[in-house]
C-alpha positions as a Markdown table, in Angstrom:
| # | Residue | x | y | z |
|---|---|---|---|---|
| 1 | Unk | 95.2 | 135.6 | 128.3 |
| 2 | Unk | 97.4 | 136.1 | 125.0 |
| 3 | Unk | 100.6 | 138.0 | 125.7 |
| 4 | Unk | 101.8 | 139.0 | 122.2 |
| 5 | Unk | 105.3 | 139.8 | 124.6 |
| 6 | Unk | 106.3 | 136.4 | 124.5 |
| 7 | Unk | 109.0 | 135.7 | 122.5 |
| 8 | Unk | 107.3 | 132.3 | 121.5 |
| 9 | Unk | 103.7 | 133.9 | 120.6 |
| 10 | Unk | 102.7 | 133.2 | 116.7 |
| 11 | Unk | 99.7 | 133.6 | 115.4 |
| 12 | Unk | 98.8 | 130.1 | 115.2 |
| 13 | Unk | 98.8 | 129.7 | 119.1 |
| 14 | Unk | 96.8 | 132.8 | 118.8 |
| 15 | Unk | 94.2 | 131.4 | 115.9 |
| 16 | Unk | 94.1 | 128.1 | 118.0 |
| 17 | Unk | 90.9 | 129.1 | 120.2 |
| 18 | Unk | 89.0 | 130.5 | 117.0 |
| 19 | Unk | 88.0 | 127.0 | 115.6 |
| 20 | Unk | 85.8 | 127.2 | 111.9 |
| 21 | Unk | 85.9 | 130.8 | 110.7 |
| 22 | Unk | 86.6 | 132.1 | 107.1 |
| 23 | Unk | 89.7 | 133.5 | 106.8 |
| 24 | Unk | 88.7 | 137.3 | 106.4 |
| 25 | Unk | 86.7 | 136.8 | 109.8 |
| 26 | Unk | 89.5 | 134.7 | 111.3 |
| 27 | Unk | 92.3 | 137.5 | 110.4 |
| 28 | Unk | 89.7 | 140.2 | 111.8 |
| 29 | Unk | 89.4 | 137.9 | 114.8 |
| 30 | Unk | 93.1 | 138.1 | 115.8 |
| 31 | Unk | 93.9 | 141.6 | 115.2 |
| 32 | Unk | 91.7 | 142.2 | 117.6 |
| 33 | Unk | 93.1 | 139.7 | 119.6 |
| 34 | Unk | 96.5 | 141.4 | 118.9 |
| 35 | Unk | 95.7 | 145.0 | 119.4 |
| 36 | Unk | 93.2 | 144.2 | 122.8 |
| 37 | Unk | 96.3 | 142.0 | 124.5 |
| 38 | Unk | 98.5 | 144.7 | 123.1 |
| 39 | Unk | 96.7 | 147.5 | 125.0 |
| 40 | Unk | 95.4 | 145.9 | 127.7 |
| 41 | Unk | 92.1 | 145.7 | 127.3 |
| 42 | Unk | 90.0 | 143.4 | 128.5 |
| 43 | Unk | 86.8 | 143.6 | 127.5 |
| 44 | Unk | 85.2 | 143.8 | 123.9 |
| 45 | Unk | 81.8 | 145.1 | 122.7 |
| 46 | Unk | 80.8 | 141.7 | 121.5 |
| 47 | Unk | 79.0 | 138.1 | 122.1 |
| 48 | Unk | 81.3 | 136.4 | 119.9 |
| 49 | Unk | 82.4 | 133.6 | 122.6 |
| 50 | Unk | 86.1 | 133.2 | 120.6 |
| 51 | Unk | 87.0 | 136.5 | 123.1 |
| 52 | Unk | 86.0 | 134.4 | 126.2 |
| 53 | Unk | 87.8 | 131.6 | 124.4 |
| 54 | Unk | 90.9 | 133.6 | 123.8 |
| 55 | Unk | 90.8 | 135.1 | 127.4 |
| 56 | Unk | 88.6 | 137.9 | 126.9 |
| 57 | Unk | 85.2 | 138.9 | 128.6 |
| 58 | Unk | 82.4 | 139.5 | 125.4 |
| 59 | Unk | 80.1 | 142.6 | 127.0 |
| 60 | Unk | 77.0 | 141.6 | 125.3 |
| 61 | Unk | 74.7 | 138.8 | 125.6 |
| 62 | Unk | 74.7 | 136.3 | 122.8 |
């Protein structure tokens, strides 16, 4: 999982996973990546497999 604590973390270790996405849907895709790892949470309401990619567990079936 993505620990936004580390002192190394930049957003382009955190876009790395994400592969071909615009950039409006690739800056939407890691705040949530920020504010989830921020807060702990683990799980997101989505089937968007970048979250599995990224170390997060998409709830809905693609």
């Amino acid at each position: 999982m993505i620990s936004t604590n580390d002192p190394l973390f930049s957003l382009h270790e955190l876009a790395e996973p994400i592969g071909p996405l615009s950039n409006r849907q690739m800056d939407e895709t890691i705040l949530s990546f920020c504010l989830m790892s921020e807060r702990h949470i683990r799980g997101a309401l989505t089937a968007d497999e970048h979250f599995r990619q990224a170390g997060f567990e998409p709830l809905l079936c693609p």
